[in-house]
mmCIF file of the N, C-alpha and C atoms, coordinates in Angstrom:
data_MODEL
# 
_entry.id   MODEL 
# 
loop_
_atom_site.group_PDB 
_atom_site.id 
_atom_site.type_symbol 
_atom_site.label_atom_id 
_atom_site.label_alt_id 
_atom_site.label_comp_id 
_atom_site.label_asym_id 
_atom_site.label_entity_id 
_atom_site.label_seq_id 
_atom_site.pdbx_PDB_ins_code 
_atom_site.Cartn_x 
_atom_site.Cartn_y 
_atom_site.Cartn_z 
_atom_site.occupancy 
_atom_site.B_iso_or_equiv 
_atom_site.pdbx_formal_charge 
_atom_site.auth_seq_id 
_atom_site.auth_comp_id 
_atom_site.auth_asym_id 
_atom_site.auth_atom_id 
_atom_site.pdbx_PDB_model_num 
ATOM 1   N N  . UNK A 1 1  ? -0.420  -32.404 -20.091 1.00 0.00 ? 1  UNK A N  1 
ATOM 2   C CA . UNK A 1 1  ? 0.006   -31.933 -18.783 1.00 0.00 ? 1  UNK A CA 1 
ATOM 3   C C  . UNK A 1 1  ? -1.158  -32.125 -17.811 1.00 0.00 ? 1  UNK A C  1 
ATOM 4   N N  . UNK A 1 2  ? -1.327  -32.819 -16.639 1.00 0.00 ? 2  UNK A N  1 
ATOM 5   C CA . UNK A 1 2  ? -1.847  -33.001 -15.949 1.00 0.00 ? 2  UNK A CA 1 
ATOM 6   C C  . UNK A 1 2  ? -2.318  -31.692 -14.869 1.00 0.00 ? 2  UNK A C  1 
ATOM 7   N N  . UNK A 1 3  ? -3.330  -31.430 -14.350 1.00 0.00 ? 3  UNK A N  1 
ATOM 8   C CA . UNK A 1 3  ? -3.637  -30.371 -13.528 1.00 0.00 ? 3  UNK A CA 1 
ATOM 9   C C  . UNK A 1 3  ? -3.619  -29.860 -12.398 1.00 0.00 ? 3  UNK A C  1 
ATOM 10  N N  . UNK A 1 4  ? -2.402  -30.910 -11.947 1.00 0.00 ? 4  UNK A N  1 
ATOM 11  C CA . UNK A 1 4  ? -1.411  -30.754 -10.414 1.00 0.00 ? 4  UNK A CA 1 
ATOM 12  C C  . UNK A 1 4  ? -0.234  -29.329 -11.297 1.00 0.00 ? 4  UNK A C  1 
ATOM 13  N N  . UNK A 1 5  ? -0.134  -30.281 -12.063 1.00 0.00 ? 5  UNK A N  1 
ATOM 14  C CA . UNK A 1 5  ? 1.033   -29.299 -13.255 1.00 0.00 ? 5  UNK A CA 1 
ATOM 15  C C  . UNK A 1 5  ? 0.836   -27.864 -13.594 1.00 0.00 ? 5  UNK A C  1 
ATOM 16  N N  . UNK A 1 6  ? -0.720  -27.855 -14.119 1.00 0.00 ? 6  UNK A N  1 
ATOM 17  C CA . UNK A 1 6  ? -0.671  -26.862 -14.832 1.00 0.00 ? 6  UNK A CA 1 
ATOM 18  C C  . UNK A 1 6  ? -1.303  -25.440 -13.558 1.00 0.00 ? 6  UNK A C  1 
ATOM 19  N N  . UNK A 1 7  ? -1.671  -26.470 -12.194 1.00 0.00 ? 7  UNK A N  1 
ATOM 20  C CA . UNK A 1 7  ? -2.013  -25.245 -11.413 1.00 0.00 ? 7  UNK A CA 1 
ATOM 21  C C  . UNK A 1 7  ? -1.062  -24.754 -10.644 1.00 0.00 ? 7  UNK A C  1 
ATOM 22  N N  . UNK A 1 8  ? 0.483   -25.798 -10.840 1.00 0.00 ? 8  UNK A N  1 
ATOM 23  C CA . UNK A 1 8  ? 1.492   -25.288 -10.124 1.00 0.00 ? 8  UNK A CA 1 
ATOM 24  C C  . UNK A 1 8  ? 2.508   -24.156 -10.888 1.00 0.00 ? 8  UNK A C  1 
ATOM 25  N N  . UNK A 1 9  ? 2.151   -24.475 -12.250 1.00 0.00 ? 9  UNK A N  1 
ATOM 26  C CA . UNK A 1 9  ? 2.708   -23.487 -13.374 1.00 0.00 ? 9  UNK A CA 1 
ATOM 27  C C  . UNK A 1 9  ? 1.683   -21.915 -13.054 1.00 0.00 ? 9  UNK A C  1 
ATOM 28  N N  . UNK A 1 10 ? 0.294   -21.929 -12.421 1.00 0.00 ? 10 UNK A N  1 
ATOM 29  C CA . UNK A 1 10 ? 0.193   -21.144 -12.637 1.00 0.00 ? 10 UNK A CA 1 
ATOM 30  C C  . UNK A 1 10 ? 0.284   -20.578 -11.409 1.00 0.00 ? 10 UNK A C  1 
ATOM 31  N N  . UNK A 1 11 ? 0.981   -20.880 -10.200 1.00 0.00 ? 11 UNK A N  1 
ATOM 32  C CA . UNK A 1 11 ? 0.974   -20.340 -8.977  1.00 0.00 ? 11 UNK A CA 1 
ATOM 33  C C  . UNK A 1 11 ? 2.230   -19.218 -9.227  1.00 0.00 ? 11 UNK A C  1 
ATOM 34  N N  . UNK A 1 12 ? 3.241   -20.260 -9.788  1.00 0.00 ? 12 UNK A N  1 
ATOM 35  C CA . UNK A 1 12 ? 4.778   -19.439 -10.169 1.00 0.00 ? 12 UNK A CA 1 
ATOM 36  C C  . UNK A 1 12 ? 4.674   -18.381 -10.743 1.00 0.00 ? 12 UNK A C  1 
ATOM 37  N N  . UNK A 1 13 ? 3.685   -18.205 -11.794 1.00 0.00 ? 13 UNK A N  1 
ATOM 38  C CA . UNK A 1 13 ? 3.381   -17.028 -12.953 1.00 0.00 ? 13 UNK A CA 1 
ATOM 39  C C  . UNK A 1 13 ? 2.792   -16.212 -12.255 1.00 0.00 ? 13 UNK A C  1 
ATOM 40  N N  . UNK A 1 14 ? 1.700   -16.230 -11.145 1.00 0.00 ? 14 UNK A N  1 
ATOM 41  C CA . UNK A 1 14 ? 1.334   -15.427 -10.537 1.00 0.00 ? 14 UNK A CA 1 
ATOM 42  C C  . UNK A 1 14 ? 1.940   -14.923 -9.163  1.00 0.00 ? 14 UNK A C  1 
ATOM 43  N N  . UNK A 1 15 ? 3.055   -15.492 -8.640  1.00 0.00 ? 15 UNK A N  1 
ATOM 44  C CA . UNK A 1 15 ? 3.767   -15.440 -7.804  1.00 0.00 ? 15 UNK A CA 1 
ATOM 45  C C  . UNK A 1 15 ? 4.643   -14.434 -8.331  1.00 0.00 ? 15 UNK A C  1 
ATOM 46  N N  . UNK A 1 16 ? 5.225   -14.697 -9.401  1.00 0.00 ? 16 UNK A N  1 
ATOM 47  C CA . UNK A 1 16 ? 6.461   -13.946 -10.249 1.00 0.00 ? 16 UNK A CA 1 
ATOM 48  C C  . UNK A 1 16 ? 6.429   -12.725 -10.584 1.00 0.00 ? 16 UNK A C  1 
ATOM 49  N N  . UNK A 1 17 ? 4.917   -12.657 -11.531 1.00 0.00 ? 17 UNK A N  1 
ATOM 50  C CA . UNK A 1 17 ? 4.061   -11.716 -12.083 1.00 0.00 ? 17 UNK A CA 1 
ATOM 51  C C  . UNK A 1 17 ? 3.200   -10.587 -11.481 1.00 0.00 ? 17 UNK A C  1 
ATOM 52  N N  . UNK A 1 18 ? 3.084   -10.785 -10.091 1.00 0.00 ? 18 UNK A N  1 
ATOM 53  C CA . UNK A 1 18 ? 1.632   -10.281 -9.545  1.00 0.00 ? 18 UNK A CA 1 
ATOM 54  C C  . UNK A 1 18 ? 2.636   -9.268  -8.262  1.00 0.00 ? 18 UNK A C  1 
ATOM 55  N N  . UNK A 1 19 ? 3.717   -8.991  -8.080  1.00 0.00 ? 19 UNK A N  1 
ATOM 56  C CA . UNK A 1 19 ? 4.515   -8.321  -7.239  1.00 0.00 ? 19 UNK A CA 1 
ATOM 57  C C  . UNK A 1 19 ? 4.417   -6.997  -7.399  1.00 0.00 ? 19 UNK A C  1 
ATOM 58  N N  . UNK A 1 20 ? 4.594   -6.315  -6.571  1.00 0.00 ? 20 UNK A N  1 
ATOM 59  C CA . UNK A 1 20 ? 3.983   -5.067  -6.397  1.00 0.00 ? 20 UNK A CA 1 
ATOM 60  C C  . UNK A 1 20 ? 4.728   -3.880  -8.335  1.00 0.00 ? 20 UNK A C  1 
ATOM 61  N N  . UNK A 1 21 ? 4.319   -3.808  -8.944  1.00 0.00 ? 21 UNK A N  1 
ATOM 62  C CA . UNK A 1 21 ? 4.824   -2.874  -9.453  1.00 0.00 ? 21 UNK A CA 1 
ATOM 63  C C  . UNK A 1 21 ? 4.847   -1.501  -8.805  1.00 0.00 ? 21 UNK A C  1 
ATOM 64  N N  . UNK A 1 22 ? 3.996   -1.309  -8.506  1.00 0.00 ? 22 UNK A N  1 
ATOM 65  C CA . UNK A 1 22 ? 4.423   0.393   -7.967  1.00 0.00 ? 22 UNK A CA 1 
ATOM 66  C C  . UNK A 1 22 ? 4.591   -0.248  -6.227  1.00 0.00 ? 22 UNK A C  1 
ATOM 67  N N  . UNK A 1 23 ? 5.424   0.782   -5.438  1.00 0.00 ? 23 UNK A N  1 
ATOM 68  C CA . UNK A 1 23 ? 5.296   0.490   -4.306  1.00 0.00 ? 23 UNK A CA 1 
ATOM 69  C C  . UNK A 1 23 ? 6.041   2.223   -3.669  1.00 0.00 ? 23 UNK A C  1 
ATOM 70  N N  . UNK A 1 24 ? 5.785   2.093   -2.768  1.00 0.00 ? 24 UNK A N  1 
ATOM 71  C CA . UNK A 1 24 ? 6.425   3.118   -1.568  1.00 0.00 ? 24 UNK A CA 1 
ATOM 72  C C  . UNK A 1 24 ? 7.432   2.712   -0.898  1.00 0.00 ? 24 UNK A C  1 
ATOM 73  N N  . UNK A 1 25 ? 8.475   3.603   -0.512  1.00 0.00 ? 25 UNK A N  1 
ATOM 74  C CA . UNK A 1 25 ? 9.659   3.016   -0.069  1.00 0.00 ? 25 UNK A CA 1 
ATOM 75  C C  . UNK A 1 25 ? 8.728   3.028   1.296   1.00 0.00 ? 25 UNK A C  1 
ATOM 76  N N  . UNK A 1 26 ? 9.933   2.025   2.394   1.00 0.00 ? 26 UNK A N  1 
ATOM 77  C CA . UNK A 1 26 ? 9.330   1.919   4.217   1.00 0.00 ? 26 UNK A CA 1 
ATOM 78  C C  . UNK A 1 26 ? 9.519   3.432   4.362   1.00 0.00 ? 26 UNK A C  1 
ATOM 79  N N  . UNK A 1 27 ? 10.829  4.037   4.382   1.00 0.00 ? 27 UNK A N  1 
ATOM 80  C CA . UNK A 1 27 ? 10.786  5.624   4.981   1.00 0.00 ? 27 UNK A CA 1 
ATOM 81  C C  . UNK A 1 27 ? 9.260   6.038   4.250   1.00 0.00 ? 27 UNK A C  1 
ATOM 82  N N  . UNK A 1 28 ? 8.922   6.437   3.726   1.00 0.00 ? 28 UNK A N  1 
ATOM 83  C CA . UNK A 1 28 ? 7.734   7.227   3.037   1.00 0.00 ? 28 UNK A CA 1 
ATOM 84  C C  . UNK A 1 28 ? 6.722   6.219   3.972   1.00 0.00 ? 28 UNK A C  1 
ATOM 85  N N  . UNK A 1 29 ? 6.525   5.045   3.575   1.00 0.00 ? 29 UNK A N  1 
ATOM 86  C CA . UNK A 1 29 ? 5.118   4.877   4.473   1.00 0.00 ? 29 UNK A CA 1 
ATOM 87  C C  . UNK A 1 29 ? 4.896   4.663   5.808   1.00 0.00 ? 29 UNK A C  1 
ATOM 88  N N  . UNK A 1 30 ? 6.362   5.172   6.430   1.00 0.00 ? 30 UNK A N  1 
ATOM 89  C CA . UNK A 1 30 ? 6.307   5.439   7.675   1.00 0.00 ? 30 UNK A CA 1 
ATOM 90  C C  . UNK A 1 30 ? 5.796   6.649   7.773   1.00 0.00 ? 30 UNK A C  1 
ATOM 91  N N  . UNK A 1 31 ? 6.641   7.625   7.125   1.00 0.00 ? 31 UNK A N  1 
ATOM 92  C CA . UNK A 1 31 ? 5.931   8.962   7.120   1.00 0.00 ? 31 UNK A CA 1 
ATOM 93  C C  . UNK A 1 31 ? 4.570   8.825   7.197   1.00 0.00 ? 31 UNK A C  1 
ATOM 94  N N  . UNK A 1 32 ? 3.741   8.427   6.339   1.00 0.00 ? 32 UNK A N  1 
ATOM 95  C CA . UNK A 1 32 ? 2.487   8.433   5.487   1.00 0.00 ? 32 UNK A CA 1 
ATOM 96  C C  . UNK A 1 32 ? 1.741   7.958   7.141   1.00 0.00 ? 32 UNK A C  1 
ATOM 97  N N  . UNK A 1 33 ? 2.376   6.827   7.595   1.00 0.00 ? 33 UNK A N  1 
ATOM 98  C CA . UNK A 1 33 ? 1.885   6.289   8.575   1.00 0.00 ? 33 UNK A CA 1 
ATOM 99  C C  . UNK A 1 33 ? 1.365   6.966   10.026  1.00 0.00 ? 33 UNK A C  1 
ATOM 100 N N  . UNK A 1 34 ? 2.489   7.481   10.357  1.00 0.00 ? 34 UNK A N  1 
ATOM 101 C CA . UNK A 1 34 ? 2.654   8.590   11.033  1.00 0.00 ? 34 UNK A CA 1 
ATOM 102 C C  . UNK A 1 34 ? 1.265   9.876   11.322  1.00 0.00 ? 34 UNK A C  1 
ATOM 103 N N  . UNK A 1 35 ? 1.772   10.189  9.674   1.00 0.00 ? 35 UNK A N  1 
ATOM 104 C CA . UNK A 1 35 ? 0.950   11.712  9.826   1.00 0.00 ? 35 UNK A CA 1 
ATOM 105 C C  . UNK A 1 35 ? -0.711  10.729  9.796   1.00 0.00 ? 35 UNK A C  1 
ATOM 106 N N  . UNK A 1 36 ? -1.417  10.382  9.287   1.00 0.00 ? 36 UNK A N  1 
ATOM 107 C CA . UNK A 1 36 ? -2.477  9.283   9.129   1.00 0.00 ? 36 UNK A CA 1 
ATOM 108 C C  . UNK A 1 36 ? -2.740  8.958   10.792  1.00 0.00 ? 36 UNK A C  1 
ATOM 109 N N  . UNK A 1 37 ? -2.217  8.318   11.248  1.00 0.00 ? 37 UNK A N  1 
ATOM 110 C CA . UNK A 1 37 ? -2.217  8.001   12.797  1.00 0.00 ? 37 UNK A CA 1 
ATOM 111 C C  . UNK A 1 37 ? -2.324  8.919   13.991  1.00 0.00 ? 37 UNK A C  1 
ATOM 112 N N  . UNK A 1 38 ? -1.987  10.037  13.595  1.00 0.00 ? 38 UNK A N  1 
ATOM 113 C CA . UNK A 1 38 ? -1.744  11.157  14.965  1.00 0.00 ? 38 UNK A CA 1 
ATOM 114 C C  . UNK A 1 38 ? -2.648  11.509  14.341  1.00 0.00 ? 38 UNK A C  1 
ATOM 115 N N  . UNK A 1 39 ? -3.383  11.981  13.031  1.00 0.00 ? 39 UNK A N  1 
ATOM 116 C CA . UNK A 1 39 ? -4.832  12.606  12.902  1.00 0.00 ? 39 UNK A CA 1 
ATOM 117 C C  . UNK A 1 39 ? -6.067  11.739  12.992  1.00 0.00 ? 39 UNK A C  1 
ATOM 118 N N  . UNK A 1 40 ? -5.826  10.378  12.835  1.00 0.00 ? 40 UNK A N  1 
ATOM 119 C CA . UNK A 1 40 ? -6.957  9.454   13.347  1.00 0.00 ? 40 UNK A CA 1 
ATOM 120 C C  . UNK A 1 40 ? -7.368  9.055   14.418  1.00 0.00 ? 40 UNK A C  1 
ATOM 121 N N  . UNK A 1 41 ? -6.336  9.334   14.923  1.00 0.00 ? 41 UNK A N  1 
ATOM 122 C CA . UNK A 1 41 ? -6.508  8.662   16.530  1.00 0.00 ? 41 UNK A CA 1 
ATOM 123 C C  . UNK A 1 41 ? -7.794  9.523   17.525  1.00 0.00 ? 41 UNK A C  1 
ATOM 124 N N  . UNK A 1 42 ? -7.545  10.824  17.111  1.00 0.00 ? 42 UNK A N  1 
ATOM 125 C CA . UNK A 1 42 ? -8.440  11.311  17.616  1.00 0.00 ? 42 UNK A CA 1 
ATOM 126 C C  . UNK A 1 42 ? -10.065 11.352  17.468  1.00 0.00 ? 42 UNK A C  1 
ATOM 127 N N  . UNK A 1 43 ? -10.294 10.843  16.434  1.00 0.00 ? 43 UNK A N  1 
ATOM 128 C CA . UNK A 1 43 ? -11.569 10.566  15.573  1.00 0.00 ? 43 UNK A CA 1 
ATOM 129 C C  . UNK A 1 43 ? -11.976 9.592   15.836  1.00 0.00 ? 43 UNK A C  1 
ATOM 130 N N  . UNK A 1 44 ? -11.262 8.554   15.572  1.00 0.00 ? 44 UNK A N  1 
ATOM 131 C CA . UNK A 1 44 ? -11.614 6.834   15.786  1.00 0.00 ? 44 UNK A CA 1 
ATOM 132 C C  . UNK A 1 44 ? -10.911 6.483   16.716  1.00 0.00 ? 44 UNK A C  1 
ATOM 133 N N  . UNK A 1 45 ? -9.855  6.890   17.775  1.00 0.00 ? 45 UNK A N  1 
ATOM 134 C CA . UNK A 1 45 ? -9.126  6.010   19.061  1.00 0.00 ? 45 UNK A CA 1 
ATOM 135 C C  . UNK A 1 45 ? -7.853  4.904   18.191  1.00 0.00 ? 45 UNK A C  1 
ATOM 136 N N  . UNK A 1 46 ? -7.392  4.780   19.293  1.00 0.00 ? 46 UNK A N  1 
ATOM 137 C CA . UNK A 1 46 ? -5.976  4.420   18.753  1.00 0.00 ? 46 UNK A CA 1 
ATOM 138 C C  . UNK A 1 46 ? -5.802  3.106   17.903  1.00 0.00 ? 46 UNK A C  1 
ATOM 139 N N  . UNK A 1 47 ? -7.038  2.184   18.455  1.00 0.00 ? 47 UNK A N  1 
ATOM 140 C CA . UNK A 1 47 ? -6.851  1.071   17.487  1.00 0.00 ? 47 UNK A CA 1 
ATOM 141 C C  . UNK A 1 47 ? -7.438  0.931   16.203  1.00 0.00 ? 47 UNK A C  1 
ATOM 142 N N  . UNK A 1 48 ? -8.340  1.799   16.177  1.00 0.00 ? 48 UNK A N  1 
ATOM 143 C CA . UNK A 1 48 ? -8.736  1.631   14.870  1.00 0.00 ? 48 UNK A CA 1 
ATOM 144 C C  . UNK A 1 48 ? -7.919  2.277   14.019  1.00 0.00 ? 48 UNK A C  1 
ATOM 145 N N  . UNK A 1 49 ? -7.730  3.430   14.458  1.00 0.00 ? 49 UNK A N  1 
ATOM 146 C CA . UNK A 1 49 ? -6.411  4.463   13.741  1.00 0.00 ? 49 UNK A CA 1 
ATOM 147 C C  . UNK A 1 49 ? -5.261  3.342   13.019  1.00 0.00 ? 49 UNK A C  1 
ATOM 148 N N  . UNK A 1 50 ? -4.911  2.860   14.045  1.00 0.00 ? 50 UNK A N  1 
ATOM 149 C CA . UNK A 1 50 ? -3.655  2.038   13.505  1.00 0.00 ? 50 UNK A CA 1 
ATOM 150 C C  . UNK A 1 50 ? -4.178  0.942   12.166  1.00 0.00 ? 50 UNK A C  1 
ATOM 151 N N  . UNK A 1 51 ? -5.480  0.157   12.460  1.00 0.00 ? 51 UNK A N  1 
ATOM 152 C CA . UNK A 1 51 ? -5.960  -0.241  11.329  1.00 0.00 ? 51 UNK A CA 1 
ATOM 153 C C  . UNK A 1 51 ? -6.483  0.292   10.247  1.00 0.00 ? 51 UNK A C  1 
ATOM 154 N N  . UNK A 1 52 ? -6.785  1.341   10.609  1.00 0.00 ? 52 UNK A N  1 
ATOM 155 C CA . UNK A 1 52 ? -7.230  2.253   8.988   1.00 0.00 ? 52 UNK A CA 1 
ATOM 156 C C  . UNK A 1 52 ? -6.023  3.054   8.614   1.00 0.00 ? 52 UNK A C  1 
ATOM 157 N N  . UNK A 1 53 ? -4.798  3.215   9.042   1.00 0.00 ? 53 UNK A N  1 
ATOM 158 C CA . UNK A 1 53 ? -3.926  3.812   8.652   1.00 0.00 ? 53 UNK A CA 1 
ATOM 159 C C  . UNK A 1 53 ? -2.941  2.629   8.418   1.00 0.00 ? 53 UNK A C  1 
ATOM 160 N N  . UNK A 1 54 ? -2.903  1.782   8.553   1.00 0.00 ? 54 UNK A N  1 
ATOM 161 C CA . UNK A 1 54 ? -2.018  0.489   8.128   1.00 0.00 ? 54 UNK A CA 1 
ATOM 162 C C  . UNK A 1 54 ? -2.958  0.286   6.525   1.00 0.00 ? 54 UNK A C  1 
ATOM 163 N N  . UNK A 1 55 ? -3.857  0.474   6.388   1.00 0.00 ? 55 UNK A N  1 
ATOM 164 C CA . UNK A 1 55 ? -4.581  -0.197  5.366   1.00 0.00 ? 55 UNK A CA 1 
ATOM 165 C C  . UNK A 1 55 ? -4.818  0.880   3.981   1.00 0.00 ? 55 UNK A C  1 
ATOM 166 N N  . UNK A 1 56 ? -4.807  1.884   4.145   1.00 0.00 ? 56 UNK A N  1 
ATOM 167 C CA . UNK A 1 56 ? -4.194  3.363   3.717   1.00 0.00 ? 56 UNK A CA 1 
ATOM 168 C C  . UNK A 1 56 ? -3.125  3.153   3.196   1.00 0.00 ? 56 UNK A C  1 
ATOM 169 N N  . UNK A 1 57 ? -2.235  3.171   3.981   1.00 0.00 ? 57 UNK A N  1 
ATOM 170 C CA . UNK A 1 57 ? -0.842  2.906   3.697   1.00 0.00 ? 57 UNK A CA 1 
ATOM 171 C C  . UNK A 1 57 ? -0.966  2.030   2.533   1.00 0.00 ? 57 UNK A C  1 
ATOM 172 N N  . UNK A 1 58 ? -1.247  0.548   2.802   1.00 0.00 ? 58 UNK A N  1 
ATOM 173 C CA . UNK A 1 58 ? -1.132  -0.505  2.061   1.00 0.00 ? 58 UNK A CA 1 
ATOM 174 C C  . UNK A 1 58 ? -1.226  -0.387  0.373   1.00 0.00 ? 58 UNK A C  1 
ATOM 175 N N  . UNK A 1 59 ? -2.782  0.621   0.860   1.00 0.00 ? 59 UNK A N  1 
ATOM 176 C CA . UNK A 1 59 ? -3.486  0.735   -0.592  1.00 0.00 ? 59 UNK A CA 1 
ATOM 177 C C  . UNK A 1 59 ? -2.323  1.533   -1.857  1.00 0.00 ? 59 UNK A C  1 
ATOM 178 N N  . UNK A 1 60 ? -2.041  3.075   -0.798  1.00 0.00 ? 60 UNK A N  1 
ATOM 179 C CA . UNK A 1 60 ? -1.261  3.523   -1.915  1.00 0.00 ? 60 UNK A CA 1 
ATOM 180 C C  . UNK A 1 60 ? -0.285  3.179   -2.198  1.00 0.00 ? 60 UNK A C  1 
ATOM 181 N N  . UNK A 1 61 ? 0.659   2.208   -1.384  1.00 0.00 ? 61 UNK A N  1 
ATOM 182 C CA . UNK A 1 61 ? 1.835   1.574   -1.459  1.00 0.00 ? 61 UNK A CA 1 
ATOM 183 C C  . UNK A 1 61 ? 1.170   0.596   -3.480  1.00 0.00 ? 61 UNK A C  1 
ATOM 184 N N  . UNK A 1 62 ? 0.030   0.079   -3.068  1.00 0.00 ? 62 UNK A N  1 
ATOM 185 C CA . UNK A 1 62 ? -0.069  -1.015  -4.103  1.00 0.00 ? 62 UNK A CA 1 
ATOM 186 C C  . UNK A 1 62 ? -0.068  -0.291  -5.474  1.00 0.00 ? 62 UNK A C  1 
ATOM 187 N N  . UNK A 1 63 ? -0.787  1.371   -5.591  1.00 0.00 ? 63 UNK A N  1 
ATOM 188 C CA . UNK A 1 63 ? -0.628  2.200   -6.322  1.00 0.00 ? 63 UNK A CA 1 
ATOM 189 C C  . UNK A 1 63 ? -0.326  3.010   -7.101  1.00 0.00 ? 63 UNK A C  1 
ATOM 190 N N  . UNK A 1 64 ? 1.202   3.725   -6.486  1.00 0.00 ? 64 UNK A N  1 
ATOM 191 C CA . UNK A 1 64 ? 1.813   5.018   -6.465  1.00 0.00 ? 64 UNK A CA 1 
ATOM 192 C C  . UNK A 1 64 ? 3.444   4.549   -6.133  1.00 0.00 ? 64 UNK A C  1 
ATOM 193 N N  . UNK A 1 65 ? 4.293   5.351   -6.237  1.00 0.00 ? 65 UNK A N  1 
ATOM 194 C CA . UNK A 1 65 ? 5.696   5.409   -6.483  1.00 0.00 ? 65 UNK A CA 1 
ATOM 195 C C  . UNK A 1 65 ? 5.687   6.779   -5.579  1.00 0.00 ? 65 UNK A C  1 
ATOM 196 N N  . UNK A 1 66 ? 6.833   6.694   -4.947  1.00 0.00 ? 66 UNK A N  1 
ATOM 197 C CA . UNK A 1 66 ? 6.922   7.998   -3.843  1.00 0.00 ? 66 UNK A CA 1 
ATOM 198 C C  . UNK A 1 66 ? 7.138   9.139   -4.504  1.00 0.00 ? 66 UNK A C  1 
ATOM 199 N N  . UNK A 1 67 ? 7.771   9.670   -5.988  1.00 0.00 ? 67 UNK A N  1 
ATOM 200 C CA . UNK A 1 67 ? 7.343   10.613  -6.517  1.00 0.00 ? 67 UNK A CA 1 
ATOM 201 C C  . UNK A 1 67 ? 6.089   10.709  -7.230  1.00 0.00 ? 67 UNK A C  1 
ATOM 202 N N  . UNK A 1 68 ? 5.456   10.518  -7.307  1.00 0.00 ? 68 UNK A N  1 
ATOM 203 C CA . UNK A 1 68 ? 3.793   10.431  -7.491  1.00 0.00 ? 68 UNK A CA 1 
ATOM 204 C C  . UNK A 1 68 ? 2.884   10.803  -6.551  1.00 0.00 ? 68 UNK A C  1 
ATOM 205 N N  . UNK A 1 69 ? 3.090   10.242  -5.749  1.00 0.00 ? 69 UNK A N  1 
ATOM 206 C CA . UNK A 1 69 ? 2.198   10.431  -3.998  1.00 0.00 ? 69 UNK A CA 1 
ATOM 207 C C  . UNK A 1 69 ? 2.379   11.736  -3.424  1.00 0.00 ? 69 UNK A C  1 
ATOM 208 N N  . UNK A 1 70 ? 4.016   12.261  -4.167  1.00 0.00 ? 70 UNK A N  1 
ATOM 209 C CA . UNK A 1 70 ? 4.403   13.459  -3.457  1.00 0.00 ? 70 UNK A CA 1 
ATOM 210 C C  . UNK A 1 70 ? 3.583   14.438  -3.820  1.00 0.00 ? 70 UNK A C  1 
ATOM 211 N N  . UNK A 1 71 ? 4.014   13.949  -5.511  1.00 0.00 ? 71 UNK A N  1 
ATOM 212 C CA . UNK A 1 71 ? 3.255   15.591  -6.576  1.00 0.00 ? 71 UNK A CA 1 
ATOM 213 C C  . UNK A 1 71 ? 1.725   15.176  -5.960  1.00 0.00 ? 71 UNK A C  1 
ATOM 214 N N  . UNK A 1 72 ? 1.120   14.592  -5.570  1.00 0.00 ? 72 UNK A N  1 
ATOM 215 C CA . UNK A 1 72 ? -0.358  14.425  -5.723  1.00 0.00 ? 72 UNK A CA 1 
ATOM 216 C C  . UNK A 1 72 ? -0.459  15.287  -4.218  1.00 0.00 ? 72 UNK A C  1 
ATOM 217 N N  . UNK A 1 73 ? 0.438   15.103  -3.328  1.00 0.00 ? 73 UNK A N  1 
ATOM 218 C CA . UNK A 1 73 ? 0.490   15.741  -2.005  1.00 0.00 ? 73 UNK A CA 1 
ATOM 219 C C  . UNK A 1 73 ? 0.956   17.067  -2.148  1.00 0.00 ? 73 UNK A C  1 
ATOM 220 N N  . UNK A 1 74 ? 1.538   18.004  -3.078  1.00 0.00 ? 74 UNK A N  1 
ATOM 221 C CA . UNK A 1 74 ? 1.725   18.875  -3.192  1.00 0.00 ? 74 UNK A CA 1 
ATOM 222 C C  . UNK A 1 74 ? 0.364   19.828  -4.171  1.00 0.00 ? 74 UNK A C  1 
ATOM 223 N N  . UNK A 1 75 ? -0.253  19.109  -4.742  1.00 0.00 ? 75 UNK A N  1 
ATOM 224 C CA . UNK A 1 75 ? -1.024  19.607  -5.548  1.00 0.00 ? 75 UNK A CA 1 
ATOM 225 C C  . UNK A 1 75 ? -2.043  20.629  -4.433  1.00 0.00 ? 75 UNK A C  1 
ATOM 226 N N  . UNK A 1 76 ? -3.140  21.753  -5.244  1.00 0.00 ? 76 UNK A N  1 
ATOM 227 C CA . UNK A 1 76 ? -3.506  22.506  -4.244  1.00 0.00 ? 76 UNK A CA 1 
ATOM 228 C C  . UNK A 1 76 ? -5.000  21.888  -4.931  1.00 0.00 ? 76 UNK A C  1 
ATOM 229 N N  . UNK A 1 77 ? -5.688  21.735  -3.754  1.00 0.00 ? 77 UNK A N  1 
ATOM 230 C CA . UNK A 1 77 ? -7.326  21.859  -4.477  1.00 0.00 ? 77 UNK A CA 1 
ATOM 231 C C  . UNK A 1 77 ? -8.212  22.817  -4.995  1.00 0.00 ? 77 UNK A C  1 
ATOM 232 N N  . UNK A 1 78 ? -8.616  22.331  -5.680  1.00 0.00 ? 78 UNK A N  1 
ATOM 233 C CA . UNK A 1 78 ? -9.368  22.807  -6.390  1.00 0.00 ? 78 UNK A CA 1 
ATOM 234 C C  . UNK A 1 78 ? -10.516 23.350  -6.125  1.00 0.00 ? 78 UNK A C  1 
# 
């Protein structure tokens, strides 16, 4: 197999393979988005807010399952 081949075999496998297993539904990381944004904004101003809370988002989306995120949001500290 030539190595046009075998790097296009491995784009598919990682294309196929590499999809989010855990994810957040949109309602939830709107929420998430939301509350994240109206408390950043004031700290860092509106554009950065939106980029550190888009990227937030992202992370636990790549993470967590919306019952997971919840219990972890309900938990009390310690």
């Amino acid at each position: 197999m030539n190595t046009i081949k075998k790097y296009k075999l491995l784009l598919v496998f990682i294309l196929l393979f590499t999809s989010k297993a855990h994810a957040l539904s949109p309602e939830f990381e709107k929420q998430l988005f939301v509350g994240c944004y109206s408390n950043s904004k004031t700290y860092i101003g509106p554009e950065k807010a939106t980029i550190y809370c888009t990227c937030t988002v992202d992370k636990l989306s790549e993470k967590f399952l919306d019952e997971k995120i919840d219990k972890i949001f309900k938990m009390k500290p310690e």
